[in-house]
N, C-alpha and C positions, 0 to 999 in steps of 0.2 A: 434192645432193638433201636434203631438210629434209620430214622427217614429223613434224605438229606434229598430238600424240593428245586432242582434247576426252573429254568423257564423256558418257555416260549419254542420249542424246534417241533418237527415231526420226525418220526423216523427215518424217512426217505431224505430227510436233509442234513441228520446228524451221522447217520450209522451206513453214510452210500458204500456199496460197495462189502458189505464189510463179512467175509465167508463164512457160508451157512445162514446167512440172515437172507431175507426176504424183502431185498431193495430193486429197486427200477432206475435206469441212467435218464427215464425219459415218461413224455406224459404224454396228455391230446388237450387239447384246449376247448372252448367255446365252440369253435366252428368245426372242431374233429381232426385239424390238424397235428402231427406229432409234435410234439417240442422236445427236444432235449434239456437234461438238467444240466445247469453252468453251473462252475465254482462261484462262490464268492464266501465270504471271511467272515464271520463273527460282528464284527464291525460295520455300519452300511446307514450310511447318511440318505435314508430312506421313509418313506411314508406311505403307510395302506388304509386303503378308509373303504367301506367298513373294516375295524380293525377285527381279531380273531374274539366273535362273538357268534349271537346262534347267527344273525343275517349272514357272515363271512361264511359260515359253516352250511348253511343254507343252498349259497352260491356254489360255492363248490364241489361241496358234494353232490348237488344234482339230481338228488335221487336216486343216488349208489355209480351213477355213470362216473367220478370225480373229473370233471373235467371244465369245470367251473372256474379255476383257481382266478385266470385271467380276467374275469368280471366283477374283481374287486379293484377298485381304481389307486394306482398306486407311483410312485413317483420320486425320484433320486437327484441330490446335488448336495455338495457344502452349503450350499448357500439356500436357507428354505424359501426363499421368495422368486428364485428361480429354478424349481428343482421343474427336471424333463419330464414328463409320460414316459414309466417304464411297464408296460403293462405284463411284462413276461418275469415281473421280479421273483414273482413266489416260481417258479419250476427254475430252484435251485439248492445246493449241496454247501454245505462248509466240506474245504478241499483237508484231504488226512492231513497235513502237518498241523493243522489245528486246532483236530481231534484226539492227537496221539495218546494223551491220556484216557480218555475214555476205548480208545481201541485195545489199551494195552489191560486195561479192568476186565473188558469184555473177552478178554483172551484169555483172563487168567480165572475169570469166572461163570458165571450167568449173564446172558443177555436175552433178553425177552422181545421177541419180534412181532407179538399179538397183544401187546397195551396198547389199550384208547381210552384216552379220558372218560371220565362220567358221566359228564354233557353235552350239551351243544353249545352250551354258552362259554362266555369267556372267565379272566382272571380271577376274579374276583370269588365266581363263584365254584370253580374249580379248587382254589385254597379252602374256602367254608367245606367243601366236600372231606378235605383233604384230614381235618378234623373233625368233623361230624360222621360220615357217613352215609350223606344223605338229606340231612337239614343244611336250608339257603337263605330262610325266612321268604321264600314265596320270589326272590331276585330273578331279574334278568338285567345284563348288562353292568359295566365298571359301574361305580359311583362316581359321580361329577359335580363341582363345584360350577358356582356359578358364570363361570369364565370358560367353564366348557374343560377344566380342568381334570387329573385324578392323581394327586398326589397323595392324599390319605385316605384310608379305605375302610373308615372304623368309628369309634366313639370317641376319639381325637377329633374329631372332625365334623361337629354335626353342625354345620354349616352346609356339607355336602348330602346331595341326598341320590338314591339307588331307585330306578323305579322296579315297584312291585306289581307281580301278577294279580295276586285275588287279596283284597280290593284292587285292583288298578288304581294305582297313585303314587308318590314319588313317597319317601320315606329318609331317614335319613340311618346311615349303611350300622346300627348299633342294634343287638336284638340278645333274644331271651332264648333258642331253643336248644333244645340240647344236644354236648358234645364229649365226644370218647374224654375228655377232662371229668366230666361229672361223673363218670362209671369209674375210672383210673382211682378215683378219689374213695367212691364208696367201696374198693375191693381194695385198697391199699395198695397201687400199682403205683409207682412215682414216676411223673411224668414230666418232662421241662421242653418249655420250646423256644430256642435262637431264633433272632432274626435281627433286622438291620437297625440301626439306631434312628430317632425319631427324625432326624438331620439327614439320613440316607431317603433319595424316592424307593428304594428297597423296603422302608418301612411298610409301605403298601399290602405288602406280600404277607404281615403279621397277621395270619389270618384269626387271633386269640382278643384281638384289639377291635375287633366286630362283634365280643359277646360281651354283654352288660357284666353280667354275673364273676366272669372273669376278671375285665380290664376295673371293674368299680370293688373285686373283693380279692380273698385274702390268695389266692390264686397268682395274682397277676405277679408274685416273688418268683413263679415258675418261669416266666416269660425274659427271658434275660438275651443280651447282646451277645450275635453270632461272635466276636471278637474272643469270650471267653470261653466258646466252646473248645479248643485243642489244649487250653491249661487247664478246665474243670477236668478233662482225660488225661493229662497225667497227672494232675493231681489225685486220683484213684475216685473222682468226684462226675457220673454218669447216673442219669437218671435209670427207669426199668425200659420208658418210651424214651425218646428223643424226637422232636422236628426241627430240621434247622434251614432255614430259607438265607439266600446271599443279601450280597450288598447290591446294586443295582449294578457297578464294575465287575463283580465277581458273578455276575450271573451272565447266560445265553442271550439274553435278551438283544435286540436289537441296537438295543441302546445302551446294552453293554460295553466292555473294554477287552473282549476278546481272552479274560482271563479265566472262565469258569470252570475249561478241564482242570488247572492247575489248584484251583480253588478246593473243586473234587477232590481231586487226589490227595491234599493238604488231609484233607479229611479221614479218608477210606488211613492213611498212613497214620495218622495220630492212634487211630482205633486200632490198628494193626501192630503196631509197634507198642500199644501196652498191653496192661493186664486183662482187659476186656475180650481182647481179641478170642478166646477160646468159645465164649458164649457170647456174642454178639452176632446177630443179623444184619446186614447194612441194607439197605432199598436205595437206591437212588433212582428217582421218576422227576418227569419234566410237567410242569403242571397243566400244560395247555398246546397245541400245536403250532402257535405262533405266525399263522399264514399261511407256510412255508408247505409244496406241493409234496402229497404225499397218495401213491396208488391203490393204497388198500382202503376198499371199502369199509367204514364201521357197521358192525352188525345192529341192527335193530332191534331192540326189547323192546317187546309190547309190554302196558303196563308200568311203562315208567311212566311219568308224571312232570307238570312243569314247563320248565326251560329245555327239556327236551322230552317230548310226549312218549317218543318212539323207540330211543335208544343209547349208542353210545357216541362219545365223541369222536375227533379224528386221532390217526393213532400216533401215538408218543413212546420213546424208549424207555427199559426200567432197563436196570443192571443190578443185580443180585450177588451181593459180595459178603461168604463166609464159609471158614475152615470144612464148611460139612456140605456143599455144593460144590458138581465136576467143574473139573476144570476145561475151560472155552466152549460151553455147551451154548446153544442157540435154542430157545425153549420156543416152541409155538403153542403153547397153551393161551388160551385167551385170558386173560387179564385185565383190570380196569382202574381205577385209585381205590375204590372200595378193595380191593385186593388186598391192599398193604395193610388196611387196619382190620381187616380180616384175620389178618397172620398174628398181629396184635390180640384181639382178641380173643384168638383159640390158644396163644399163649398162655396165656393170663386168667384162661377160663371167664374173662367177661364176654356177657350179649350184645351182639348186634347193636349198633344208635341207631339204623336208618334203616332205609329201604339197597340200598345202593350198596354197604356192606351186608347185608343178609342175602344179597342177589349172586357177588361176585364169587370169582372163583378163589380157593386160598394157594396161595404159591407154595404152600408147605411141603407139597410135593416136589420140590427141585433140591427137599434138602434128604443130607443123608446121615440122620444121628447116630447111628450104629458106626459109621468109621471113624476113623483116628483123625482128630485134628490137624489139617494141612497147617503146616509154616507158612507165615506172612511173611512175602517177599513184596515190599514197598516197591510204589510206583512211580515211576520217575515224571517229575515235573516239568 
């Protein structure tokens, strides 16, 4: 199984358009007027403050109305010491030519149009999610260095600190609770996680480099550089789990380089093209909604807890790539990141880590092991 984590879109901004999915060209704003969604690129010399945390999520959502997006204050230019008020930045779409790879995956397998995040809050804790299942250590909000910065997001870095809920108090972003590693480990599950090297702001994203236990013990040989993940796979060298987060260029992000479908694809293709490809699962999910306006309300669970008391986050797309899943189906099953390690752990026969995985629903149903393995037909980059 191979969970391969983008960044930063919503649905409505990655997947506009895209048939049998459940997109909107347009939204209402603060005052209830309509807005249309406009193109723009992957790329965007841009700034939103509050950035995609519970406050942004707050604002926006509304209270289920979403029509908030616009009262987050936000503002575009080359130049950041004179960038405009652009207050209609989020009720927008990345245009198809520069999604082509990700429409051409969704065509040829699962697309899931009812994922939403875990929380309400942002990056940081969306990745902790994303290996735990529900442990944050009590966080709200990125981790921040003294300058107001977040370029490290772990025990690299304890100079920086995260503020925490209960105690309230700032903390610095390194802790102890437990994570789907610790269960993988006692049931003999092998697990490895890619991600950016310590020199990429991609490193951030190594959500493994926030557990004491890991990054200080015999663990941390698992954690290795996304760079060698397409030769550990043809080298016949894949763990049972896989996570692999990009490089900060090779991701969605904002402040990306507009490369991440291509990234994708590099990927879903290495797996496809080897031996693996017969029993492999692939997930690919986006870790966070990244601003960017999206119509569907998240449902609310009562009984969650935290960084978000109430329920789920805003929704983000998954793509579900493997020989035993139809082909170009649109799933609306609700889903959420506890989902993924759901599927993981009824795999593998391990328990539940968290509240968040024991809640969610398992995607296991989109597959179908009784037929005959489709042929991987690579996706063009």
């Amino acid at each position: 199984m191979v969970i391969i984590v983008q960044e930063a879109r919503s649905f409505d901004n990655l997947f506009q358009g895209f048939p049998g999915a459940d997109t909107q060209p347009y939204g209402y704003d603060s005052k209830g007027e309509k807005v249309n969604l406009q193109p723009r690129g992957f790329v965007s010399k841009c700034i939103v403050t509050p950035d995609y945390d519970y406050t942004a999520f707050l604002l926006s959502y509304d209270g289920g109305k979403m029509d908030g997006f616009d009262k987050q204050g936000s503002r575009c230019g080359s130049d950041i010491y004179k960038q405009r008020p652009t207050p209609l930045l989020t009720y927008s779409y990345v245009p198809a030519q520069e999604t082509r790879p990700y429409f051409s995956i969704a065509r040829q397998y699962v697309l899931a149009d009812r994922m939403f995040s875990s929380t309400w809050d942002g990056n940081f804790e969306d990745h902790q999610i994303l290996i735990s299942g529900g442990q944050d250590g009590l966080t709200l909000g990125n981790p921040v260095d003294g300058q107001g910065g977040n370029e490290a997001w772990g025990c690299d870095a304890p100079t920086e600190t995260v503020a925490r809920i209960s105690p309230l108090s700032s903390v610095a972003p390194c802790f102890f609770y437990p994570t789907l590693a610790g269960e993988f480990d006692a049931n003999q599950v092998s697990w490895r996680y890619y991600s950016a090297p310590e020199t990429d702001v991609g490193f951030e994203w190594s959500a493994f480099d926030a557990i004491d236990p890991v990054r200080y013990g015999p663990d941390w040989s698992n954690v290795r550089s996304n760079a060698d993940f397409i030769s550990d796979v043809q080298e016949g060298n894949l763990a049972d789990v896989t996570w692999i987060t990009p490089n900060l260029s090779d991701s969605d992000h904002v402040r990306g380089a507009a490369q991440g479908p291509r990234w994708v694809a590099s990927l879903v293709n290495a797996i496809g093209e080897s031996k693996f490809w017969p029993n492999t699962a692939i997930f690919v999910v986006w870790s966070e909604w990244g601003f960017w306006y999206d119509h569907v309300a998240p449902p609310q669970l009562a009984g969650q807890q935290f960084g978000n008391p109430d329920g789920l986050g805003m929704r983000v797309p998954m793509l579900i790539v493997s020989p035993y899943v139809p082909q170009g189906h649109v799933t609306h099953v609700q889903y959420e990141h506890g989902s993924v390690l759901k599927f993981a752990e009824e795999a593998f026969g391990v328990p539940p880590n968290g509240l968040i995985d024991a809640r969610a629903n398992s995607p296991a149903g989109e597959f179908d092991f009784n037929q005959q393995p489709r042929a991987f037909t690579p996706i063009r980059q």
